[in-house]
C-alpha positions in Angstrom: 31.4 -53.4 -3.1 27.7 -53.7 -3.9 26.1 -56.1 -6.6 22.9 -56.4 -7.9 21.3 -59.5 -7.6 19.6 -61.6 -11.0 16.3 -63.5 -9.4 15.1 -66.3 -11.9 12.1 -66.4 -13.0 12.2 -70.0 -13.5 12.5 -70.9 -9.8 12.5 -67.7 -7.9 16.4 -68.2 -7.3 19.4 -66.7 -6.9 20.9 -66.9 -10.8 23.7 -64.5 -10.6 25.5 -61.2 -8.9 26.8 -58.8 -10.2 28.8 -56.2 -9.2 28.0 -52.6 -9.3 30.3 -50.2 -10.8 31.6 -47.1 -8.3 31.3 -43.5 -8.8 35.0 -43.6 -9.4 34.3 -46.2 -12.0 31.9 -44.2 -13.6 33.7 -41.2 -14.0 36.8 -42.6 -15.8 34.3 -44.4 -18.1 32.9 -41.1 -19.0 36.1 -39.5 -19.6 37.5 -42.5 -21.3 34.5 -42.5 -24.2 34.7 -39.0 -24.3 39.0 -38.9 -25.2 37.9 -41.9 -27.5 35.3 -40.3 -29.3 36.8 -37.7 -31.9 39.4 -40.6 -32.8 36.8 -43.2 -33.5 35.0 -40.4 -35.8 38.0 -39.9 -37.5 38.2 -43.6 -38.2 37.0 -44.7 -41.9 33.3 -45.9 -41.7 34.5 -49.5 -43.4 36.8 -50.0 -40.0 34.0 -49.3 -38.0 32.0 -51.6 -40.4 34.1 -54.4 -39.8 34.1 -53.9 -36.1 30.4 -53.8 -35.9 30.0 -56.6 -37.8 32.6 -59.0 -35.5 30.7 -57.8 -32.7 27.4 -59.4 -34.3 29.2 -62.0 -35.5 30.9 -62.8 -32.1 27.4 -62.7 -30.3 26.1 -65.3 -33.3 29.1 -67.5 -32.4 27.7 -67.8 -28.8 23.9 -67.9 -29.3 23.4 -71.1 -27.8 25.2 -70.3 -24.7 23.8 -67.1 -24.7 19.8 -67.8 -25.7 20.0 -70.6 -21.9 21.3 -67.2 -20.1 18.6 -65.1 -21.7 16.1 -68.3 -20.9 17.5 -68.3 -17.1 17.6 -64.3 -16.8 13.7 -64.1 -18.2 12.0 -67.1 -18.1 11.0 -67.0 -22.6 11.9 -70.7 -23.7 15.2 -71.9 -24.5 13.3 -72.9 -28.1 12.7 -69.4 -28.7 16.0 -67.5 -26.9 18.9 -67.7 -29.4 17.0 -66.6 -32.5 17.1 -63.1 -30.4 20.7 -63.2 -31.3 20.7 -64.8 -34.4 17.9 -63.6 -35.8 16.8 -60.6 -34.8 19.8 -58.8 -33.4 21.4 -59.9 -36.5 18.9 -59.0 -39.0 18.7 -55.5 -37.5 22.3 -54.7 -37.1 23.5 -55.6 -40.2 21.0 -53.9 -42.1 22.1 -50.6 -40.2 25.3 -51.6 -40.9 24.7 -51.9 -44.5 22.7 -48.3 -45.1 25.1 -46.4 -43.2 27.2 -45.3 -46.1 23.6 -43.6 -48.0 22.2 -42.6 -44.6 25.4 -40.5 -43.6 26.6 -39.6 -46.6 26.2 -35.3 -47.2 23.1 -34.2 -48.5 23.8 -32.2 -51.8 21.1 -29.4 -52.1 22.9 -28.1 -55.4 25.6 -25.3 -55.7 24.5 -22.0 -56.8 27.0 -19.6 -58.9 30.3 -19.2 -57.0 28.6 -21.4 -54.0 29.3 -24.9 -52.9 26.2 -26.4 -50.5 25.8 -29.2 -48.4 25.0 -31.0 -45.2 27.0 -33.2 -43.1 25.9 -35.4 -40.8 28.1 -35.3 -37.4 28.1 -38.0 -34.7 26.7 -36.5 -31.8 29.7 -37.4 -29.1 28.7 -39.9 -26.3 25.8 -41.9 -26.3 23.5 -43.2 -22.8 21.9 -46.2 -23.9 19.8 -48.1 -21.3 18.0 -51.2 -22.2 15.2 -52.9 -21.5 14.7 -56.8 -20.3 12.4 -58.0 -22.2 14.1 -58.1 -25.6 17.2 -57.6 -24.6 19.7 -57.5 -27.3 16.5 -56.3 -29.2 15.8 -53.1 -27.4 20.0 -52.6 -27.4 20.8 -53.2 -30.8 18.5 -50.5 -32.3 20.5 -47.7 -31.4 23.8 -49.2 -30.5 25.2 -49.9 -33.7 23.9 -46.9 -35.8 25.4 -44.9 -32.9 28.7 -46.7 -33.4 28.2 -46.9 -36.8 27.8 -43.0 -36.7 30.8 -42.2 -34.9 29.6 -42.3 -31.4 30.9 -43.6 -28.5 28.2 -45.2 -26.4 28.0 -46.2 -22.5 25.1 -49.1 -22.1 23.3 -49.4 -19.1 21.5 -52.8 -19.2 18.1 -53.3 -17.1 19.2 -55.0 -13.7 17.0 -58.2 -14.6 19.6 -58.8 -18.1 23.1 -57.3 -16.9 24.3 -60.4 -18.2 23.3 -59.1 -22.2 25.0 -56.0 -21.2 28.5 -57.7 -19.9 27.8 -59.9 -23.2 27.6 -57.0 -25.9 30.8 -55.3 -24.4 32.5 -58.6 -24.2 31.5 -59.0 -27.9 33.4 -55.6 -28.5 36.5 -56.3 -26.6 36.9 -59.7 -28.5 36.1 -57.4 -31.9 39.2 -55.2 -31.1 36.9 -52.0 -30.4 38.8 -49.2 -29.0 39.1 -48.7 -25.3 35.9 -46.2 -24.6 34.1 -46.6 -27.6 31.6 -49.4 -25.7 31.5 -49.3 -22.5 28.7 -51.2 -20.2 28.4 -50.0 -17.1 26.2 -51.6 -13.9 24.7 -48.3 -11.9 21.6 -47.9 -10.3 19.1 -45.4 -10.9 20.9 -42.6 -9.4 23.7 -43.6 -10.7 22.3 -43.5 -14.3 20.5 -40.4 -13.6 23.7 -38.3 -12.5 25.3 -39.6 -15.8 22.5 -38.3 -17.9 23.5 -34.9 -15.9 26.6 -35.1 -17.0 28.4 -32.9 -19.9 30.0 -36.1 -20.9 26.8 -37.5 -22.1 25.2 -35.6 -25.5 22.0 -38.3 -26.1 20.5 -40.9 -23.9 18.2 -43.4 -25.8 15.9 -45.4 -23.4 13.6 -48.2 -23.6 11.2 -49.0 -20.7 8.1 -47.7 -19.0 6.3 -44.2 -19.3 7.4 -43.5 -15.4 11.1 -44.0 -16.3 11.3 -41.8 -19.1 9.6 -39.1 -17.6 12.9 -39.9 -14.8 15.0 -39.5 -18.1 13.4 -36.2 -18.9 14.0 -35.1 -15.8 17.2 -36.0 -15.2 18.0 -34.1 -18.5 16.0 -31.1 -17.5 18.9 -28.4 -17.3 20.4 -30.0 -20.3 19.8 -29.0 -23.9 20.3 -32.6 -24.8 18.4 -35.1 -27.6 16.8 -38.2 -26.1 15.0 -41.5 -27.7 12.2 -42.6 -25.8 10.9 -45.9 -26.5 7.6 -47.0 -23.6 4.7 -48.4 -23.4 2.1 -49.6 -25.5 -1.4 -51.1 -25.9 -1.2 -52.7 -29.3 -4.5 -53.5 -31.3 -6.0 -55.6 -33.9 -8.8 -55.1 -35.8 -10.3 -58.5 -37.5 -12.2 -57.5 -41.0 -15.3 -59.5 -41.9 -13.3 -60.7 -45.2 -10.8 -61.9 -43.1 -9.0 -65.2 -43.0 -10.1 -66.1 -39.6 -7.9 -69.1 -39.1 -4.5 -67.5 -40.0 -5.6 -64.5 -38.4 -6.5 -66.4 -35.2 -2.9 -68.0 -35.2 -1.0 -64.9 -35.9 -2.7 -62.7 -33.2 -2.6 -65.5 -30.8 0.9 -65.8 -31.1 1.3 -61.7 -31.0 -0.1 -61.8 -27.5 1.5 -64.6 -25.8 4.8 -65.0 -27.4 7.3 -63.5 -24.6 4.6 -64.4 -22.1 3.0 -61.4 -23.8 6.0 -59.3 -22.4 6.2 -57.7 -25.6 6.0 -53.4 -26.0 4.5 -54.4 -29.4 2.6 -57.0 -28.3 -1.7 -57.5 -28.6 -3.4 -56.7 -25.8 -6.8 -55.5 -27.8 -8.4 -57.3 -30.8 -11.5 -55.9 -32.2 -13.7 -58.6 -34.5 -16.3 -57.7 -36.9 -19.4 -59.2 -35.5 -19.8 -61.5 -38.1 -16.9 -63.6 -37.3 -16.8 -62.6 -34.0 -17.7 -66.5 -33.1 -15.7 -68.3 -35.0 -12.6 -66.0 -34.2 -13.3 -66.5 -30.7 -13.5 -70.4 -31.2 -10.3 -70.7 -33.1 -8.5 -68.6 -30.4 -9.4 -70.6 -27.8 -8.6 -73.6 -29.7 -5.3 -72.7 -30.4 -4.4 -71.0 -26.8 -5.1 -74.6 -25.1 -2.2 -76.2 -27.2 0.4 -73.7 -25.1 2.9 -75.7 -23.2 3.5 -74.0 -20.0 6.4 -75.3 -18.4 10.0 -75.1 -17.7 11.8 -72.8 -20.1 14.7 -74.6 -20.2 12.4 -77.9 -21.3 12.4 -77.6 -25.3 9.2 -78.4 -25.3 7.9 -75.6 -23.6 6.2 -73.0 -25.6 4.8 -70.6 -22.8 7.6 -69.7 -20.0 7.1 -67.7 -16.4 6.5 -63.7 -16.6 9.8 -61.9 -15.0 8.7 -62.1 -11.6 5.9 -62.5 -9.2 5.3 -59.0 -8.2 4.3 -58.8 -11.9 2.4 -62.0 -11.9 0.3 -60.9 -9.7 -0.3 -57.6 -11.0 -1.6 -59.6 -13.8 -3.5 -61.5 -11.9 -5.1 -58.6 -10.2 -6.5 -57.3 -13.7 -8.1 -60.1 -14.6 -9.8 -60.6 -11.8 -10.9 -57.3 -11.8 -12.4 -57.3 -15.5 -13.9 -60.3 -14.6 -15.7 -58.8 -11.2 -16.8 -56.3 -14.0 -18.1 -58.2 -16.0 -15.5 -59.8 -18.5 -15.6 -63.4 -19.3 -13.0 -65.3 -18.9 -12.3 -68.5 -21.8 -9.1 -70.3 -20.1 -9.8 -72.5 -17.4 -6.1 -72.0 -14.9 -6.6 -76.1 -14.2 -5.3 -76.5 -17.7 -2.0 -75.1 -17.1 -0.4 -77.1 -14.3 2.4 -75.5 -13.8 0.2 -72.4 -12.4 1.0 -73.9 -8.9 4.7 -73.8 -9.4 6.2 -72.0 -5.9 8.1 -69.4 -7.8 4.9 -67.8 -8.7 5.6 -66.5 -11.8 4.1 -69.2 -14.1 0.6 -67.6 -15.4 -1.8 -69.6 -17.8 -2.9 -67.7 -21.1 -6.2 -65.6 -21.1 -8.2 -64.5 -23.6 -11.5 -62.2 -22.2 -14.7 -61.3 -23.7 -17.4 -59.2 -22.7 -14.4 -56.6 -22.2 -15.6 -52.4 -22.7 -13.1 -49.4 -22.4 -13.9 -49.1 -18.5 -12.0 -52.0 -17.5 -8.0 -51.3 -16.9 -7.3 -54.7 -19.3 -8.8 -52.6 -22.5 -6.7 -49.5 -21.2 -3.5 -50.1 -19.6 -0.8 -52.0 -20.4 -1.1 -55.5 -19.0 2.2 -56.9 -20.0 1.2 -60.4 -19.4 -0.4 -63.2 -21.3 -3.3 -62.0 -21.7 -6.2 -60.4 -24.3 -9.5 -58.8 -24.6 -11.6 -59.1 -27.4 -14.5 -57.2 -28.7 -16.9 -57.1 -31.4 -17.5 -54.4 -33.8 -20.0 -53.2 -36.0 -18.2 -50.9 -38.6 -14.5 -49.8 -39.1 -15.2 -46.6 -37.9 -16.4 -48.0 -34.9 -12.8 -50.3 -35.1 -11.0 -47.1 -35.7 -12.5 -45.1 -32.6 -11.4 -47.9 -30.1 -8.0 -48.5 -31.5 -7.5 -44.8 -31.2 -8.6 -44.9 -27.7 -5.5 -45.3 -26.0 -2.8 -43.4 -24.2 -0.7 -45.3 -26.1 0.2 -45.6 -29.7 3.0 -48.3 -31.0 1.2 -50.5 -33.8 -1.5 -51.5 -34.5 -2.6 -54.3 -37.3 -5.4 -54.7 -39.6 -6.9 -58.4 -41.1 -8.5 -58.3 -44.2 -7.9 -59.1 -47.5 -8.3 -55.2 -48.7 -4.8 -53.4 -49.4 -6.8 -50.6 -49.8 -9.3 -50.9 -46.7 -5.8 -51.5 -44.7 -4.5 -47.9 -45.9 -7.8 -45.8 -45.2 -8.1 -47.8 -42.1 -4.3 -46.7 -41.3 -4.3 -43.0 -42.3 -6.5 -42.7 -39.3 -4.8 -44.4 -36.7 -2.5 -42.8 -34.5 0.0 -45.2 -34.1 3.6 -45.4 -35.7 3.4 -48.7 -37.3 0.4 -50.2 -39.3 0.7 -53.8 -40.2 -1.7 -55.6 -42.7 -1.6 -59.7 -41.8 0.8 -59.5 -39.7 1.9 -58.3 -36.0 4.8 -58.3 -33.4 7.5 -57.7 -36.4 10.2 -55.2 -36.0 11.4 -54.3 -39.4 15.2 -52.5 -39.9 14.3 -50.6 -42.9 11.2 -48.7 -41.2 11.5 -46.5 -38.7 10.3 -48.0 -35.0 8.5 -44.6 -33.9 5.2 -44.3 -32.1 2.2 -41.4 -30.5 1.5 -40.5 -26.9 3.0 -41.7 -24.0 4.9 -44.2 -26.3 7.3 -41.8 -26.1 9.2 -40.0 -29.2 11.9 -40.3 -31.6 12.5 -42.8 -34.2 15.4 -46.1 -34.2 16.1 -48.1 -37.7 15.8 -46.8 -41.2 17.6 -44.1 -42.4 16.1 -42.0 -40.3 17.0 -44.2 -37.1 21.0 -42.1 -38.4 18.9 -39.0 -38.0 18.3 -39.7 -34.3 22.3 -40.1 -33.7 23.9 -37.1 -35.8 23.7 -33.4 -35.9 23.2 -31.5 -39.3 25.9 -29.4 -39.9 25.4 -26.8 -42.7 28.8 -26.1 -45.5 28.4 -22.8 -47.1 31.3 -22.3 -49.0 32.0 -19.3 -51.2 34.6 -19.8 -53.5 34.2 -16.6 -55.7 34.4 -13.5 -54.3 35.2 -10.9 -57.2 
């Protein structure tokens, strides 16, 4: 049988193998989730409460153990890796968990003489879920538990990279009791997952990855009238006010683009300054990016761990170097960051670049690394037209100290999430949505139960002389 091998970031080894699941496989999974489904509808919404929370609560248990997996599976420090689990992951789920009554309930419209009117909200059968590596109980939890919550069944496909979160969440659901086919996580490769999206079985995939493989997900689905979530990529900006507090600003958006090793989809690759306190933003930034510890992850002192893997590393590497050859200024000096020599090659020092324009690939593609441009500006106008500029819209974030600035500012921004003082922050009771090749549909909120249910329409006449 084939497996599919987990290379460490940490040390470029051999972490773990894992086996793939066969066509066979596949095909009584599908037909397993799909007998399972109408039951678990059927089943009150507090059982499926309490299930959904002894899932979390199971993955809470074991967020120690967990977090060093996560640490050895993507290289983000061990200091950082269990809060995925026990923060995050938590703080969304049970939040979805705790709407779901309001955000399913029937929506009353009013009877009229002789008619009763409403709409019900109807899971939408078997849900595809695949994940993403980066935040990977992150980018699951969003739509796996309002889907179960919702009366879907739902098959997880977890990114190759992280199979270990996925053979975690369904492990988390067989010591919950789940019913057999409600969640099933399944180990295919891309062929694999793209004959499944083909399927009947399968009524809504929600993905989370790069622009190229959700246009694979849309075309998998072609001859399919089927929904789809697409979360992708992003080139997050910040735009600096002159009334700014540049010091917490500094540390905030510092911290937006390297936490992760800046392997974030809402992370800050662009910051735009007024050119007042374009200097002493600069300065601070600098200041505080030299205090990174690069290092081991698995060393609790380390603060900055390895990107996933060198192929990416060097990716990075190469659009640096080539905003540099164009003219870009470069403020972090490699030398400080020993472990930049480590063999693995995946261990990059921070970067933060001036002298960056639109015409370089670091302003306008997603980087994915640790690394930022910076840019001053001269009006917000000018701030808004180069936040706009982008294939991309995920968040963006404004600094200042005017609520109302930060609205205009954000009525004209074509992103799905402004933030005022504050970046990288995924909250449960908004919806996570975007523009462009971001991709489309919504997760969390109410309307995240939107994405997962189909409106069905009660008209009921009970008079009829």
């Amino acid at each position: 049988m084939s497996s599919f091998d987990i290379i460490s970031p940490v040390n470029g080894e051999l972490y773990a193998s894992v086996a793939q699941t066969s066509d066979a496989a596949i095909a009584t999974a599908l037909e397993s989730a799909r007998a399972a489904q109408q039951k678990w509808a059927a089943t009150p919404l507090t059982t499926r409460a309490k299930l959904c929370q002894a899932l979390v609560q199971n993955l809470v248990d074991d967020a120690a153990k967990l977090g060093d997996e996560l640490s050895w599976q993507i290289g983000r420090p061990c200091r950082y890796t269990p809060n995925e689990i026990k923060g995050g992951f938590a703080e969304r789920a049970n939040y979805m968990i705790d709407i779901a009554e309001q955000a399913l309930s029937d929506i009353h419209p009013g009877d009229r003489d002789g008619l009763k009117r409403f709409i019900r909200k109807k899971p939408l059968g078997v849900v595809f879920l695949v994940a993403a590596w980066n935040y990977p109980y992150l980018t699951a939890v969003n739509a796996l538990i309002p889907a179960l919550m919702a009366g879907n069944c739902v098959i997880l496909k977890h990114a190759r990279q992280t199979l270990l979160v996925g053979e975690a969440l369904a492990a988390a659901a067989h010591a919950a009791n789940f019913p057999e086919g409600v969640l099933t996580h399944l180990v295919v490769s891309h062929e694999q997952a793209a004959r499944i999206i083909a399927d009947p079985t399968i009524d809504h995939v929600n993905f989370t990855g790069s622009v190229a493989g959700g246009h694979e997900v849309q075309n998998a689905a072609r001859t399919r009238f089927i929904s789809m979530g697409l979360e992708l990529g992003g080139k997050d900006a910040a735009y600096v006010r002159a009334d700014a507090d540049i010091n917490y600003a500094a540390e905030q958006l510092v911290d937006g683009s390297f936490f992760n090793s800046g392997q974030s989809c809402c992370g800050i690759e662009r910051i735009y300054v007024a050119r007042a306190q374009f200097d002493a933003f600069v300065d601070r930034a600098v200041e505080i990016t030299r205090g990174y510890q690069l290092g081991d992850p698995l060393d609790p002192e380390t603060s900055l761990g390895p990107v996933i893997n060198a192929a990416a590393a060097r990716t990075i590497r190469a659009t640096i170097a080539e905003a540099v050859q164009q003219g870009a200024t470069s403020l972090i000096e490699d030398t400080a960051f020993p472990y930049t020599s480590h063999p693995a090659d995946t261990y990059l020092a921070p970067q933060i670049l001036t002298n960056v324009t639109h015409d370089m690939r670091v302003m306008r593609e997603e980087t994915f690394g640790p690394v930022v441009g910076i840019m001053a500006v001269d009006s917000d106008a000018e701030a808004v037209s180069l936040m706009n500029d982008s294939v991309y819209g995920l968040t963006a974030s404004v600094w200042t100290q005017e609520l109302e600035a930060a609205e205009a500012i954000g009525n004209q921004l074509r992103v799905g999430t402004l933030f005022m003082n504050r970046c990288d922050y995924v909250d449960p009771a908004l919806a996570w949505t975007g523009w462009g090749d971001t991709g489309r549909g919504a997760t969390l909120s109410r309307l995240g139960y939107d994405q997962l249910t189909r409106p069905m329409s009660f008209h009921l006449k009970t008079e009829t002389q």
